[in-house]
C-alpha positions in Angstrom: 59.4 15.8 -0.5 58.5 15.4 -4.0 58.2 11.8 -5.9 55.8 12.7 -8.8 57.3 15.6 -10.1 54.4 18.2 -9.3 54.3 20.0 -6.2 52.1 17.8 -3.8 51.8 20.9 -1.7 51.6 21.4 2.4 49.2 20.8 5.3 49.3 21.4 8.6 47.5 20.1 11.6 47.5 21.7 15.3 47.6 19.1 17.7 46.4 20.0 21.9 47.7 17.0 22.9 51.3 15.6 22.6 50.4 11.6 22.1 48.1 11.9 19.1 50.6 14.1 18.2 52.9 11.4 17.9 50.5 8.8 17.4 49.6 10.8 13.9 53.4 11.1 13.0 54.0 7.1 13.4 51.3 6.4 11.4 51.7 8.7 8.5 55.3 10.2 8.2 56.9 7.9 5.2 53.5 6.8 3.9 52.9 7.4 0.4 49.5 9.6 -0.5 48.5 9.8 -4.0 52.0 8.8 -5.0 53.8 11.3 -3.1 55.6 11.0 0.2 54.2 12.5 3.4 57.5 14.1 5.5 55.6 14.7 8.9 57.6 17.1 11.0 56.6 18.6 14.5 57.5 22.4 15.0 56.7 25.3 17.4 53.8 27.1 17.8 55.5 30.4 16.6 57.1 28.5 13.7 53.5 27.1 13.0 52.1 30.3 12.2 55.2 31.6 9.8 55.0 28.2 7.8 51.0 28.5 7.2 51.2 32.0 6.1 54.0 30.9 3.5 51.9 28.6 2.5 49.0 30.4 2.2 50.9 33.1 -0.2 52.6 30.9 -2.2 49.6 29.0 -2.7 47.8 32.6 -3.7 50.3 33.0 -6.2 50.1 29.9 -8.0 47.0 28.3 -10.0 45.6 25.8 -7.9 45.9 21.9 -9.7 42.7 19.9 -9.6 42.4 17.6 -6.7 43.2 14.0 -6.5 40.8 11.1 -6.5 41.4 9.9 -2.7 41.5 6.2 -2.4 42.2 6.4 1.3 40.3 8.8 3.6 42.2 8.4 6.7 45.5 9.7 4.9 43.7 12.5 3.4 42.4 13.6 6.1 45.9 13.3 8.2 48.4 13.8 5.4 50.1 16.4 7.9 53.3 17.8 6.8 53.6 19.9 10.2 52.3 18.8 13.5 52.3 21.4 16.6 51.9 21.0 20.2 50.7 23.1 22.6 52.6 23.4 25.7 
């Protein structure tokens, strides 16, 4: 989702274990980060690897925008749009 009107862009996290997991979705999915809100959202492994590699060519195709001052380190460094599991 989009508040600022640029494209915040995507990041994914792999998770091994299903409670942090969850524990990283309650604490960062509807949190704002650098003005934007963070949509967490958990997926499957498969899907996981088709999402990235979109990501990863439409991020290739466009310029990339200078980074953002952070202000909180914690969200930066979880600001997870996708979270997978492992079985």
């Amino acid at each position: 989702m989009q508040t600022s009107g640029a494209d915040a862009g995507d990041a994914f996290v792999h998770f091994k274990d299903t409670t942090e997991a969850a524990a990283a979705y309650g604490k960062f999915n509807g949190r704002k980060f650098d003005g934007n809100l963070i949509a967490a959202a958990f997926t499957t492994v498969d899907n996981f690897a088709t999402l990235v590699a979109l990501a990863a060519s439409a991020a290739a195709a466009a310029p990339a925008p200078a980074p953002a001052p952070v202000d909180d380190a914690a969200a930066a460094a979880a600001a997870a749009a996708v979270a997978v599991v492992e079985p």
